[in-house]
N, CA, C and O atoms as CSV, one atom per row, in Angstrom:
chain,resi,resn,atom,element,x,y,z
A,1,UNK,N,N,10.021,61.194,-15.079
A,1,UNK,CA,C,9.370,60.005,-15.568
A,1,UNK,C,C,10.343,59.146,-16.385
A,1,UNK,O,O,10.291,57.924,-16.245
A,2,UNK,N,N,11.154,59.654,-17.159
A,2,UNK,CA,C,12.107,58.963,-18.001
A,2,UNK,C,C,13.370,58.402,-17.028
A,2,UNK,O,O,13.741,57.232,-17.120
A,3,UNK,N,N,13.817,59.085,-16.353
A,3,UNK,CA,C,14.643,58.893,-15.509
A,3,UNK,C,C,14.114,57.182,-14.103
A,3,UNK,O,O,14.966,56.396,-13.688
A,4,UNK,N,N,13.145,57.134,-13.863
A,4,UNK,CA,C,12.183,55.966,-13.632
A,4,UNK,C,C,12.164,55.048,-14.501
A,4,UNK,O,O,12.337,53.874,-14.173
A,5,UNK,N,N,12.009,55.320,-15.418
A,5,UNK,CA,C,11.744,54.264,-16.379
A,5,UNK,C,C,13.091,53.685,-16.801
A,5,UNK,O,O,13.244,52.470,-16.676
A,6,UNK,N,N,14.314,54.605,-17.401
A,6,UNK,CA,C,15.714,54.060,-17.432
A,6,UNK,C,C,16.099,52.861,-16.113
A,6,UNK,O,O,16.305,51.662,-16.305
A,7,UNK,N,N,16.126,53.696,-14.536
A,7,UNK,CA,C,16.158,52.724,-13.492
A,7,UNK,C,C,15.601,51.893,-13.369
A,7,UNK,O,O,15.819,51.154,-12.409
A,8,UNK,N,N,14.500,51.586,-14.396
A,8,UNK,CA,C,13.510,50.218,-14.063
A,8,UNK,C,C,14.230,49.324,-15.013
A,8,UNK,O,O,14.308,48.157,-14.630
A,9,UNK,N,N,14.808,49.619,-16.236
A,9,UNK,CA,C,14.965,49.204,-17.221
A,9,UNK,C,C,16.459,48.281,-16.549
A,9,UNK,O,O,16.402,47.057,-16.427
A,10,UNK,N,N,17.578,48.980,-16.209
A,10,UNK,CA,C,18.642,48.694,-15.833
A,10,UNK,C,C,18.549,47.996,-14.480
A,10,UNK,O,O,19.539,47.363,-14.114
A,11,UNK,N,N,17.793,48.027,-13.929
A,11,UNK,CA,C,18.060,46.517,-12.963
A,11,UNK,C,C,18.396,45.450,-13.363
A,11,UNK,O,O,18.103,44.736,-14.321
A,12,UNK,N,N,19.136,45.397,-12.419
A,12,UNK,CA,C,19.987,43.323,-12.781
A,12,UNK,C,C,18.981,42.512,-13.146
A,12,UNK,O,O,18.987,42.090,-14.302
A,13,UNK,N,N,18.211,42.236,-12.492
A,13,UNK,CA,C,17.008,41.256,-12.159
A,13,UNK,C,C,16.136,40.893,-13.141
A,13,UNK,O,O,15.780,39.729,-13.323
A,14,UNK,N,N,15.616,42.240,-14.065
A,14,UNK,CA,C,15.411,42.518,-14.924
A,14,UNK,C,C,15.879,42.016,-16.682
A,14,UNK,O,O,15.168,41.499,-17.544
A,15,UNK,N,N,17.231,42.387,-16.730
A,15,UNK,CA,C,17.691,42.115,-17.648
A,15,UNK,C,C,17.952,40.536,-17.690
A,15,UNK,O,O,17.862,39.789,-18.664
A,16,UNK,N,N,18.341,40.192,-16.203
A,16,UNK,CA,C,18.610,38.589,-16.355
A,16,UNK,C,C,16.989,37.859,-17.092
A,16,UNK,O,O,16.895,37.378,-18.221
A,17,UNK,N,N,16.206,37.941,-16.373
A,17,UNK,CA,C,14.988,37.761,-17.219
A,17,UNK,C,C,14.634,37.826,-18.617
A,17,UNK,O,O,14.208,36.979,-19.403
A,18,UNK,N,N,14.890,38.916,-18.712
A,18,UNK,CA,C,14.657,39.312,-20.229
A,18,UNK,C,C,15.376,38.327,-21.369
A,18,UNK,O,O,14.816,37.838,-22.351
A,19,UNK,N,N,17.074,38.135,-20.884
A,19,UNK,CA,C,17.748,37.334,-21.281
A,19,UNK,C,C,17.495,35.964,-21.430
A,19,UNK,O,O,17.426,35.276,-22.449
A,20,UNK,N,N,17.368,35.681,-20.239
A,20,UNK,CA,C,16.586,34.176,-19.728
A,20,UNK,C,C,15.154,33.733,-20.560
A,20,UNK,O,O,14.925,32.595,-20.969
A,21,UNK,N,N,14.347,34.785,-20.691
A,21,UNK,CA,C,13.081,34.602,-21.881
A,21,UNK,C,C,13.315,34.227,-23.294
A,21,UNK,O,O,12.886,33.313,-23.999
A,22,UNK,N,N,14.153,35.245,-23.497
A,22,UNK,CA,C,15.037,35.440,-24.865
A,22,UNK,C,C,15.693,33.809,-25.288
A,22,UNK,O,O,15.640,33.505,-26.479
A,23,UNK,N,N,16.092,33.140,-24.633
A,23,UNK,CA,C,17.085,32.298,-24.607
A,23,UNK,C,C,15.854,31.105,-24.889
A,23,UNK,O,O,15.661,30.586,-25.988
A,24,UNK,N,N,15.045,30.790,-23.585
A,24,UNK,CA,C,14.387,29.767,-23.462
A,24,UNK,C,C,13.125,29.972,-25.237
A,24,UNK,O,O,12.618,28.926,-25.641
A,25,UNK,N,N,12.941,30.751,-25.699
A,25,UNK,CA,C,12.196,30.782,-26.759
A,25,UNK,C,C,12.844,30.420,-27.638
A,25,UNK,O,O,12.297,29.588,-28.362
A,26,UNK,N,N,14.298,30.849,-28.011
A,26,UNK,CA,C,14.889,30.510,-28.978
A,26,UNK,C,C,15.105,28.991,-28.964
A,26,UNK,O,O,15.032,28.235,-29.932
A,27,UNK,N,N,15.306,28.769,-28.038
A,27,UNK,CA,C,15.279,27.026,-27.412
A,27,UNK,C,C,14.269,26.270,-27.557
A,27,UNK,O,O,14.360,25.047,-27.665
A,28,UNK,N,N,13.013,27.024,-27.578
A,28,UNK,CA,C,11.685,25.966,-27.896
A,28,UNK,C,C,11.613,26.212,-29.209
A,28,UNK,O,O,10.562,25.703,-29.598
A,29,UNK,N,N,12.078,26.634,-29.941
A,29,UNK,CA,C,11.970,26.921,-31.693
A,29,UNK,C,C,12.944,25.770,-31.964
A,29,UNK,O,O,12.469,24.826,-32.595
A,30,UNK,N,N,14.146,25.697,-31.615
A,30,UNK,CA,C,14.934,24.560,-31.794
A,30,UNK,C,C,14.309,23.235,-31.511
A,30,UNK,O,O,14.212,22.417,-32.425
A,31,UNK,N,N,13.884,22.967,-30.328
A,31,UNK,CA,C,13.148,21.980,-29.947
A,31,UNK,C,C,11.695,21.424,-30.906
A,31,UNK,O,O,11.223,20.288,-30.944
A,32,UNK,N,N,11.184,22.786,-31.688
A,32,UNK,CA,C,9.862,22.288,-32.706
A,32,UNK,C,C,10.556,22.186,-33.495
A,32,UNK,O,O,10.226,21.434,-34.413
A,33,UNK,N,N,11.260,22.554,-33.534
A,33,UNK,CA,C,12.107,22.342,-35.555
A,33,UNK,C,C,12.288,20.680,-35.233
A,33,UNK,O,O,11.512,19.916,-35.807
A,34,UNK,N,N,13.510,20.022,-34.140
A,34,UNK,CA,C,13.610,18.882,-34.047
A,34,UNK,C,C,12.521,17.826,-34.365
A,34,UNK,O,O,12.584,16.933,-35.210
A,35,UNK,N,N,11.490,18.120,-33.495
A,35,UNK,CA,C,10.196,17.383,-33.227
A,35,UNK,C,C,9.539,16.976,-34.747
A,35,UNK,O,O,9.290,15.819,-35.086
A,36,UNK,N,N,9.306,18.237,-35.622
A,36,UNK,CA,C,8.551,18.710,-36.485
A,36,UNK,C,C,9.244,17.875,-37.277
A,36,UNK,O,O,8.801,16.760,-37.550
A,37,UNK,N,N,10.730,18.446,-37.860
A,37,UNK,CA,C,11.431,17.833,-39.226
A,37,UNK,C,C,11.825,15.996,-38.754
A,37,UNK,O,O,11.979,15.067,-39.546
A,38,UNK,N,N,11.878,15.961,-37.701
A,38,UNK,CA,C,12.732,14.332,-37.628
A,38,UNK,C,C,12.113,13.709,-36.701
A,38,UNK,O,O,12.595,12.576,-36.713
A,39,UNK,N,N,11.122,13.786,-35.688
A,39,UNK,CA,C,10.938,12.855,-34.742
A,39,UNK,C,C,9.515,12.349,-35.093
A,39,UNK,O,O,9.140,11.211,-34.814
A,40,UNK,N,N,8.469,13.610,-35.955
A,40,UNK,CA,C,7.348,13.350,-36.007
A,40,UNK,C,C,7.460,12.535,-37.794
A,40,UNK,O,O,6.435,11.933,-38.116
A,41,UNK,N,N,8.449,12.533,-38.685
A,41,UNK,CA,C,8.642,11.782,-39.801
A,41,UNK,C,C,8.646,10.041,-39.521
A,41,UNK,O,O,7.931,9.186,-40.044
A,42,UNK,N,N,9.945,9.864,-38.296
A,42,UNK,CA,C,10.264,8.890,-37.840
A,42,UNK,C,C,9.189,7.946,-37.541
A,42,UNK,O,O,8.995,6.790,-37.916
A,43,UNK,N,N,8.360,8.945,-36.558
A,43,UNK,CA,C,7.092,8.127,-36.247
A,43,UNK,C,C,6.112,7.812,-37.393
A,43,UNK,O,O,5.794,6.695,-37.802
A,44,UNK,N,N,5.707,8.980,-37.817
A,44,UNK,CA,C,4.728,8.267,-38.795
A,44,UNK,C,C,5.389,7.253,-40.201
A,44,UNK,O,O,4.796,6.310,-40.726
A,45,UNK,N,N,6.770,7.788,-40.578
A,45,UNK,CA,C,7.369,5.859,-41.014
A,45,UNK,C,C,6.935,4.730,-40.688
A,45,UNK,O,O,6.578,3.866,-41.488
A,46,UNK,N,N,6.928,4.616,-39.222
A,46,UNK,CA,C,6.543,3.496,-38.697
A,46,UNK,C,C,5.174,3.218,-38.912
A,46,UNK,O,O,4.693,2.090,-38.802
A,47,UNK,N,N,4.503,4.296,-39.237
A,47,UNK,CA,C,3.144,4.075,-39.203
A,47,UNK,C,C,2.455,3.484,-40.482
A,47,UNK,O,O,1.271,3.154,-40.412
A,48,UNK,N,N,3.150,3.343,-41.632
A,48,UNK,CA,C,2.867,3.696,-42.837
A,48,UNK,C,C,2.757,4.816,-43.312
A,48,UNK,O,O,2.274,4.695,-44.438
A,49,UNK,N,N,2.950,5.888,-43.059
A,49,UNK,CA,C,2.804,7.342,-43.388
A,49,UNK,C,C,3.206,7.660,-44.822
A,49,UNK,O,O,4.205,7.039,-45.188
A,50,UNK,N,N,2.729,8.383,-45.615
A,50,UNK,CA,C,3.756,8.946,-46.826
A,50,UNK,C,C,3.702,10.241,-46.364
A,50,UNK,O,O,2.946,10.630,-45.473
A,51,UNK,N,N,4.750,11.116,-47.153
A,51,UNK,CA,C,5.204,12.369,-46.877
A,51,UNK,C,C,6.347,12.979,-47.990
A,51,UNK,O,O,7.458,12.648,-47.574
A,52,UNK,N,N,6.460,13.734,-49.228
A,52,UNK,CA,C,7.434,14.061,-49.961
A,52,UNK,C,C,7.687,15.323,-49.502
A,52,UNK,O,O,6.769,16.102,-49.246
A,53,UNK,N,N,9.116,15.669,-49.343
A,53,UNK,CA,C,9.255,17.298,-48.919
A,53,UNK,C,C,10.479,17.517,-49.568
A,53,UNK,O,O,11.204,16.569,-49.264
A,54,UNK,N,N,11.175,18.428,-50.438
A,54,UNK,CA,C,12.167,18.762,-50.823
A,54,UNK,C,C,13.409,19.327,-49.882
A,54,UNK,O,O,13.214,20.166,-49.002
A,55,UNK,N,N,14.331,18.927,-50.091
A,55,UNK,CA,C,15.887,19.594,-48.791
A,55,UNK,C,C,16.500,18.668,-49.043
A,55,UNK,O,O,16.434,17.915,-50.015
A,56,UNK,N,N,17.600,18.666,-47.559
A,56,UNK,CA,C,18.672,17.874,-47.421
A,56,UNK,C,C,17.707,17.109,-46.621
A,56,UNK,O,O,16.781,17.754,-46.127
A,57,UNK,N,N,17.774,15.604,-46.367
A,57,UNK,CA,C,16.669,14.646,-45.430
A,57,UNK,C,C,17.230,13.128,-46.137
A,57,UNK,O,O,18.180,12.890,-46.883
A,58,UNK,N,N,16.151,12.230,-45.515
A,58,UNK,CA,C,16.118,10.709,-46.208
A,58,UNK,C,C,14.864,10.812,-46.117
A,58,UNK,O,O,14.343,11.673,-45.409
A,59,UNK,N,N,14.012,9.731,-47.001
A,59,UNK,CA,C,13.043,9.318,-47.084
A,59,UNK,C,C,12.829,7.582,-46.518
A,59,UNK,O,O,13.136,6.642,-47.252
A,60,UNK,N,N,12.271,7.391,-45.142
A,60,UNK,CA,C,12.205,6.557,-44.592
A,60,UNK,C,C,10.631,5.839,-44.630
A,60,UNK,O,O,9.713,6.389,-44.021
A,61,UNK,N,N,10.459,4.864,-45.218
A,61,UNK,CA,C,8.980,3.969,-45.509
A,61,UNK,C,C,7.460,5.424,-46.129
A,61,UNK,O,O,6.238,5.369,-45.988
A,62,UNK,N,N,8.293,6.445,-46.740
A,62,UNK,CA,C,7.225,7.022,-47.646
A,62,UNK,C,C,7.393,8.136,-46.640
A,62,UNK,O,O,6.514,8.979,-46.815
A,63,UNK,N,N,8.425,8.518,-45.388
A,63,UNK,CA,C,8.448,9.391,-45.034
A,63,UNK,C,C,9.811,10.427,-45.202
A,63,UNK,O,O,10.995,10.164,-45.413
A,64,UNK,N,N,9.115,11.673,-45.017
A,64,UNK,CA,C,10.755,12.100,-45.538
A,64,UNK,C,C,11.425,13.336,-44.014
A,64,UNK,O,O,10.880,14.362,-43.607
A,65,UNK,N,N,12.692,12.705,-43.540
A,65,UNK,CA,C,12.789,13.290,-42.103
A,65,UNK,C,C,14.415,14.514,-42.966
A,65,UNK,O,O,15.463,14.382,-43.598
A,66,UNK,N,N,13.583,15.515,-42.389
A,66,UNK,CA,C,13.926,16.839,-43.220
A,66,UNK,C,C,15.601,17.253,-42.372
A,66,UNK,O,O,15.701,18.455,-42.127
A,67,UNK,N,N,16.495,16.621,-42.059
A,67,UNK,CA,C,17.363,17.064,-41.422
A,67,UNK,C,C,18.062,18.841,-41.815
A,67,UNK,O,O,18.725,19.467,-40.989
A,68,UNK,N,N,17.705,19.394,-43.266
A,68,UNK,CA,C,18.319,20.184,-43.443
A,68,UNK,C,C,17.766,21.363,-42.814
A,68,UNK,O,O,18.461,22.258,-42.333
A,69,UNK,N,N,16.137,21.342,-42.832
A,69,UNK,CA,C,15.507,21.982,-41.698
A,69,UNK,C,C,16.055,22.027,-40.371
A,69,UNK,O,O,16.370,23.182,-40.083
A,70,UNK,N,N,16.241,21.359,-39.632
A,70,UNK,CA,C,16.631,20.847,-38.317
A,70,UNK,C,C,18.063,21.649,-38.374
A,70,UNK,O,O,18.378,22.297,-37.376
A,71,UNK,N,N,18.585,21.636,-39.053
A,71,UNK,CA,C,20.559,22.062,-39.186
A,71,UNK,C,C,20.216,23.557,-39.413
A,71,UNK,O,O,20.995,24.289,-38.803
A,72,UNK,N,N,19.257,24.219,-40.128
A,72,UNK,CA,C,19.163,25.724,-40.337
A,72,UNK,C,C,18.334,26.211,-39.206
A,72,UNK,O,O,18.667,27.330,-38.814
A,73,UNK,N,N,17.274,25.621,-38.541
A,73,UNK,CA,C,16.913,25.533,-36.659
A,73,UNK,C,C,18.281,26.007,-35.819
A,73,UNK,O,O,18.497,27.011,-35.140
A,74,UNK,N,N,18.964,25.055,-36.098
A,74,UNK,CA,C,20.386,25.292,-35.536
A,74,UNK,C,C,21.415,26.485,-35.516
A,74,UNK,O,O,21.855,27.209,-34.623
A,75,UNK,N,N,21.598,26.395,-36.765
A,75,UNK,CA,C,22.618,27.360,-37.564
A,75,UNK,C,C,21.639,29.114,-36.966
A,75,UNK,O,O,22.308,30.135,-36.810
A,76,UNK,N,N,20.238,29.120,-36.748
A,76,UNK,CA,C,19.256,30.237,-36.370
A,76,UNK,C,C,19.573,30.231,-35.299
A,76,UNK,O,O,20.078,31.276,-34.889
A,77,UNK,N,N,19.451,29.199,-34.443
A,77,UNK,CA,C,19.332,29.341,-32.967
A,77,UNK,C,C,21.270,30.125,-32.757
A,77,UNK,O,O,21.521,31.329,-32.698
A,78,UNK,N,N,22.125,29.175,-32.701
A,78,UNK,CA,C,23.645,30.139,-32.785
A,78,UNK,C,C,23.764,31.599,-33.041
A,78,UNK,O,O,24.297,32.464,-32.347
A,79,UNK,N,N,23.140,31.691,-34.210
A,79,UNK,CA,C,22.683,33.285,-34.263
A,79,UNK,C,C,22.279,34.289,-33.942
A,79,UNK,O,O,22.706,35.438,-33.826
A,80,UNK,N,N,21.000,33.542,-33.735
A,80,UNK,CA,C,19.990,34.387,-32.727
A,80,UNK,C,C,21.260,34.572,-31.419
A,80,UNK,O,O,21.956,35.585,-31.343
A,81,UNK,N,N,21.349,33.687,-30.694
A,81,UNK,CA,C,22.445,33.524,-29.518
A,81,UNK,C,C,23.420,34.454,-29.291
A,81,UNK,O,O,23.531,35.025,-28.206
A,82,UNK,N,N,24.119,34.649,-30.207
A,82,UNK,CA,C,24.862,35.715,-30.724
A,82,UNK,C,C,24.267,37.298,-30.959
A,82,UNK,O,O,24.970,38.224,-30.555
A,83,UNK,N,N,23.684,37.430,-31.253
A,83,UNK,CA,C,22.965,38.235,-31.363
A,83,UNK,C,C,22.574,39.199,-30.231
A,83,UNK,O,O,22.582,40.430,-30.256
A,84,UNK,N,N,22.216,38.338,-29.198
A,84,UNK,CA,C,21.184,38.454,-27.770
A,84,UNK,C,C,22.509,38.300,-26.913
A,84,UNK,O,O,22.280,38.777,-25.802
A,85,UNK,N,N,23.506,37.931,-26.977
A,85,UNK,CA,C,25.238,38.341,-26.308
A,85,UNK,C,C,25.422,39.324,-26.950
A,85,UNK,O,O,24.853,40.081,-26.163
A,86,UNK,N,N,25.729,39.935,-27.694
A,86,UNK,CA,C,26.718,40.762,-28.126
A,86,UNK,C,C,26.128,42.095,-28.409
A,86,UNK,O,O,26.727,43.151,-28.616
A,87,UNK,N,N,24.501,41.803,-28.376
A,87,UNK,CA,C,23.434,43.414,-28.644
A,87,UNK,C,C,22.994,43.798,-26.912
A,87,UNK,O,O,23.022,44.909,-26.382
A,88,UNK,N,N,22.590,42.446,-26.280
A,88,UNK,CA,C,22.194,42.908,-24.822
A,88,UNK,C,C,23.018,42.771,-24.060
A,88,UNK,O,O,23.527,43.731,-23.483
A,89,UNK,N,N,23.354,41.583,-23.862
A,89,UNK,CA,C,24.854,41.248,-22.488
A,89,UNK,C,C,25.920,41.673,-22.377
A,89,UNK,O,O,26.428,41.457,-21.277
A,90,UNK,N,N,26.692,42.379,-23.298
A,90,UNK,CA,C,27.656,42.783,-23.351
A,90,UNK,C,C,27.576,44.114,-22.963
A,90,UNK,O,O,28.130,44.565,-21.961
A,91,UNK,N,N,26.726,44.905,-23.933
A,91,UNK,CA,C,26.566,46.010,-23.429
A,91,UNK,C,C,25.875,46.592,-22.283
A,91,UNK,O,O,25.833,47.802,-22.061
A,92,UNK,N,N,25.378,45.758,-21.619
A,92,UNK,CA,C,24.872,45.818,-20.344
A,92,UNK,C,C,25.727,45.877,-19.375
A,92,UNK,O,O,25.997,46.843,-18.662
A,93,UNK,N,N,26.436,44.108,-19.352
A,93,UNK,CA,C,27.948,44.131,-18.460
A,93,UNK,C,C,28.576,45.487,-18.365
A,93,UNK,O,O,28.748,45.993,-17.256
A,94,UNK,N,N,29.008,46.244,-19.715
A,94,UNK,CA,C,29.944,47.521,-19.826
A,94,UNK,C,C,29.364,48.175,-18.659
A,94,UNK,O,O,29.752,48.346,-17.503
A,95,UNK,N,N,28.048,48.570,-19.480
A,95,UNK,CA,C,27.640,49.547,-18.673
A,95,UNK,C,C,27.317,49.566,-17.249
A,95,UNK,O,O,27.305,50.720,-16.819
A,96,UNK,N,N,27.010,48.543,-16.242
A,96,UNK,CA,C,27.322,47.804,-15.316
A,96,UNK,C,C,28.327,47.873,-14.430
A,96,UNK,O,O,28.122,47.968,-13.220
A,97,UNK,N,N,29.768,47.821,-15.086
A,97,UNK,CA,C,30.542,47.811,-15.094
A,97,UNK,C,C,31.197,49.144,-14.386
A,97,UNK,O,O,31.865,49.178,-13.353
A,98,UNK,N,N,30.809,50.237,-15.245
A,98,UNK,CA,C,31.161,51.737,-15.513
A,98,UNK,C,C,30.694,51.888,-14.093
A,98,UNK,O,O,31.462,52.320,-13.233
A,99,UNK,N,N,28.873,51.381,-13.699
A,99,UNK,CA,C,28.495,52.071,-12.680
A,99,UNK,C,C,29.419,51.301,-11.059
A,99,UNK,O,O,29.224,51.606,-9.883
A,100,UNK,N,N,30.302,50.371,-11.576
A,100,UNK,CA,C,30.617,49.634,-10.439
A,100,UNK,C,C,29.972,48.000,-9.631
A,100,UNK,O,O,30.242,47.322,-8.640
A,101,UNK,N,N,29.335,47.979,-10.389
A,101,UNK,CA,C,28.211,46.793,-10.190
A,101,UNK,C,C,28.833,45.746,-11.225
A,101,UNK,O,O,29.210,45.795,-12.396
A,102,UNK,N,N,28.722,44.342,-9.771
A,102,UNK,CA,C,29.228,42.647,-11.194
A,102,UNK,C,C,28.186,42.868,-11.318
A,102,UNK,O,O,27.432,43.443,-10.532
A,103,UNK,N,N,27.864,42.212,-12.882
A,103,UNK,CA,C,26.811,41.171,-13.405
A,103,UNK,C,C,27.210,39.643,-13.700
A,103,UNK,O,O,28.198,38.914,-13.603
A,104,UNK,N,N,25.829,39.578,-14.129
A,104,UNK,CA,C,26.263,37.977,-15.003
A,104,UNK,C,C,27.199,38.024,-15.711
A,104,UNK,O,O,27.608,39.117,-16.101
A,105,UNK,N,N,27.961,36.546,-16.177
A,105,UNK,CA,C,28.741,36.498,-16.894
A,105,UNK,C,C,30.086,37.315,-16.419
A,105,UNK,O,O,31.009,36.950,-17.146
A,106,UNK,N,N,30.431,38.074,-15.672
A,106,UNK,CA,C,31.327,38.877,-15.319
A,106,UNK,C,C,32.629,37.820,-14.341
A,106,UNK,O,O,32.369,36.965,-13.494
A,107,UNK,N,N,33.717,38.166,-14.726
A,107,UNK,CA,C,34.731,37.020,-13.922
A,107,UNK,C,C,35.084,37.848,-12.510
A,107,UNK,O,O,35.627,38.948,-12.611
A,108,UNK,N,N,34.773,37.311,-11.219
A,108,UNK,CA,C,35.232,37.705,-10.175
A,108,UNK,C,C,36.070,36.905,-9.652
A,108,UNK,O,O,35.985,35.676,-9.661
A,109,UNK,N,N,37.380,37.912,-8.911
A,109,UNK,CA,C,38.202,37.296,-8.716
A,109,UNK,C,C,38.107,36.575,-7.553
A,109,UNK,O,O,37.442,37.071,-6.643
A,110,UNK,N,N,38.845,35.072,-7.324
A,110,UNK,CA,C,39.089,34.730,-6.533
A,110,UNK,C,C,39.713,34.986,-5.055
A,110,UNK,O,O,40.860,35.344,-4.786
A,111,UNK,N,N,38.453,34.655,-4.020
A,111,UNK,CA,C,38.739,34.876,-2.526
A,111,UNK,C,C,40.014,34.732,-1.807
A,111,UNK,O,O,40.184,33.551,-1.503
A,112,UNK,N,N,41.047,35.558,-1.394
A,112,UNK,CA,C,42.592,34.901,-1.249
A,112,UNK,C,C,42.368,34.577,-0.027
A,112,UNK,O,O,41.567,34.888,0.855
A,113,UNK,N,N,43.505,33.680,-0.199
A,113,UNK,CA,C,43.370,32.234,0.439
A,113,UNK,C,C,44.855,32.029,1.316
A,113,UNK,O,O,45.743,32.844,1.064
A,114,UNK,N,N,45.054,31.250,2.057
A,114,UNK,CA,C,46.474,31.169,2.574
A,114,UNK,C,C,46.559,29.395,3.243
A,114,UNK,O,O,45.666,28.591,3.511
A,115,UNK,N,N,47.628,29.338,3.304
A,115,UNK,CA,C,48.343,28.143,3.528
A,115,UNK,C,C,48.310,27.772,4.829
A,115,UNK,O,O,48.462,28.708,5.615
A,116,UNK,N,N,48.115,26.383,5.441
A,116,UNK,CA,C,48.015,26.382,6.799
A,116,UNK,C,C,49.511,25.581,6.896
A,116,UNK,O,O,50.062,24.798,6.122
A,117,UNK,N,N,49.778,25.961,7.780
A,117,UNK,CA,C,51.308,25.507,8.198
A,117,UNK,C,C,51.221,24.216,8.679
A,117,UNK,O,O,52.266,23.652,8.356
A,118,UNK,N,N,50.366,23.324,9.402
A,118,UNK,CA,C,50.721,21.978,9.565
A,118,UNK,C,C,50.134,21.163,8.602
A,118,UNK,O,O,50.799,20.136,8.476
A,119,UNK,N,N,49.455,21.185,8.089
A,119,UNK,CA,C,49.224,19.893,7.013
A,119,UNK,C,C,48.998,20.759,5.449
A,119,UNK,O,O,48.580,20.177,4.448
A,120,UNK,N,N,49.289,21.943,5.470
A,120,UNK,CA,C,49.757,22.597,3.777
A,120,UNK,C,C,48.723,22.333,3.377
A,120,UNK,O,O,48.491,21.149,3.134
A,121,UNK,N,N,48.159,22.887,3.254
A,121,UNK,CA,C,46.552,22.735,2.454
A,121,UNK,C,C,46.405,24.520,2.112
A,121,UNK,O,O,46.349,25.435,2.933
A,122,UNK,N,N,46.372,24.582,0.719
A,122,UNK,CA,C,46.175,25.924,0.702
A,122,UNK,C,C,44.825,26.640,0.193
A,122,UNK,O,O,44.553,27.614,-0.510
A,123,UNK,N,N,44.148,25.697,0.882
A,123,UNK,CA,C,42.505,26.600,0.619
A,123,UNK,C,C,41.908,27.330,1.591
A,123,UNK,O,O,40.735,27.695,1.508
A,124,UNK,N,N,42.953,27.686,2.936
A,124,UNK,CA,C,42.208,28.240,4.175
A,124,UNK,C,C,41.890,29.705,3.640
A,124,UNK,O,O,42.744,30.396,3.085
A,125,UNK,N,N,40.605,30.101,3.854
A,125,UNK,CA,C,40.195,31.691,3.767
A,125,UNK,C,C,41.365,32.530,4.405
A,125,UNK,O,O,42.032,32.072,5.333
A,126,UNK,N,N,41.588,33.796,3.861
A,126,UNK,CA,C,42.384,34.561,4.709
A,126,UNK,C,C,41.707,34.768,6.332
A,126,UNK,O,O,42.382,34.717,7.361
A,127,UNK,N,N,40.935,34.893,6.300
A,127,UNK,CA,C,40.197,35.640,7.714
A,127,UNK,C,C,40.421,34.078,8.456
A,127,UNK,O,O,40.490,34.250,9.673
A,128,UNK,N,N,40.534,32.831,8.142
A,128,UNK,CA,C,40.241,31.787,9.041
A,128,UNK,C,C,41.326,32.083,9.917
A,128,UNK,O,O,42.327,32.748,9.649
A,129,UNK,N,N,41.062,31.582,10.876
A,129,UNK,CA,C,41.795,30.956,12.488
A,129,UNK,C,C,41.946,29.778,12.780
A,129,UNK,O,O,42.781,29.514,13.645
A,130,UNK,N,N,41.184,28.702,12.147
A,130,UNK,CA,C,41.482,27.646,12.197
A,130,UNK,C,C,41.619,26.706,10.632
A,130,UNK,O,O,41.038,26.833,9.554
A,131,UNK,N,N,42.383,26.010,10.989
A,131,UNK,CA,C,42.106,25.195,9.237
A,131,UNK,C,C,41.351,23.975,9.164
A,131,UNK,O,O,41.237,22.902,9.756
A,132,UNK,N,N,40.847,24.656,8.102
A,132,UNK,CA,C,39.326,23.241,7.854
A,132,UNK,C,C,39.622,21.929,7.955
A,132,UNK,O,O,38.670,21.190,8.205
A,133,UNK,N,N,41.026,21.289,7.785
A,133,UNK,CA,C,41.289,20.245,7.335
A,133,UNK,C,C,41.336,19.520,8.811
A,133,UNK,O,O,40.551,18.642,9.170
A,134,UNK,N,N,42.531,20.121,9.681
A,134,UNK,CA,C,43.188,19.250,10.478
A,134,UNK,C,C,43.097,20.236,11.568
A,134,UNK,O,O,43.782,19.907,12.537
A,135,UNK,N,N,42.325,21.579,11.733
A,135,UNK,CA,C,41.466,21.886,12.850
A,135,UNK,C,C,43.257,22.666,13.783
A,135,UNK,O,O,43.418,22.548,14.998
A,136,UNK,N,N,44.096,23.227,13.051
A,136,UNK,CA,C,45.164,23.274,13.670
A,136,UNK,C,C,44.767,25.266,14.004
A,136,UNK,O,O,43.841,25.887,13.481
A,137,UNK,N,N,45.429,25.628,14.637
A,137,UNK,CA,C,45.138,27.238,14.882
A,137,UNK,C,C,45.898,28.260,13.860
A,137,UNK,O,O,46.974,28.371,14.449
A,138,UNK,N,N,45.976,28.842,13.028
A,138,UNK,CA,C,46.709,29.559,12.068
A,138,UNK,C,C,46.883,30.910,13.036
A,138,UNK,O,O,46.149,31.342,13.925
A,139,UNK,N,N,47.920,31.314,12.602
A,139,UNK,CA,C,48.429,32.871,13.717
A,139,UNK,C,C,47.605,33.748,12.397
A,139,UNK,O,O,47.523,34.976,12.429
């Protein structure tokens, strides 16, 4: 049963998700902080609004747009970010890795490639026979 459950856990597919969830939440927290401290101040300025809030900010027509909020949103979200690389992705990749399997984020090397002899273009696939460019026959 445990042994099931590890293999469920370690699928690619899986973790990309998890990651991908992870990410997009931390992203809509950034996105309400924005909304919340500076876009919804802005507006109700315009409106006549009052509003006093203590931080780093301006106070615009009785409203006050909280930028220092918005910058510690930020300074959280980087973190968090960090956090969710270096506790899940990394050690995943390793382990990944160990079993022989790319993941995300992982650098694969480039497909070698060879030179076509009449018009020098050196992006032909090794396996080609003909070259993409000028359609000439490669030996």
């Amino acid at each position: 049963m445990l042994k099931g459950f590890k293999n469920f856990l370690m699928r690619g597919e899986l973790i990309v998700i998890a990651v991908g969830l992870v990410v997009a939440l931390a992203f809509s927290t950034l996105i309400t902080s924005f909304t919340t401290n500076i876009i919804t101040p802005l507006i109700d300025s315009l409106a006549g609004g009052s509003s006093k809030s203590p931080g780093v900010g301006w106070t615009i027509h009785g409203q006050f747009v909280a930028l220092g909020a918005f910058i510690s949103a930020i300074v959280y979200f980087v973190i968090f970010m960090a956090v969710v690389y270096f506790v899940l992705v990394v050690p995943y990749r390793s382990y990944m890795a160990r079993r022989g399997t790319v993941v995300f984020g992982s650098p694969t090397p480039p497909p070698p490639v060879k030179t076509c002899p009449e018009c020098l273009s050196a992006d032909v696939p090794e396996a080609a026979t003909k070259c993409w460019h000028c359609a000439s026959v490669i030996a």
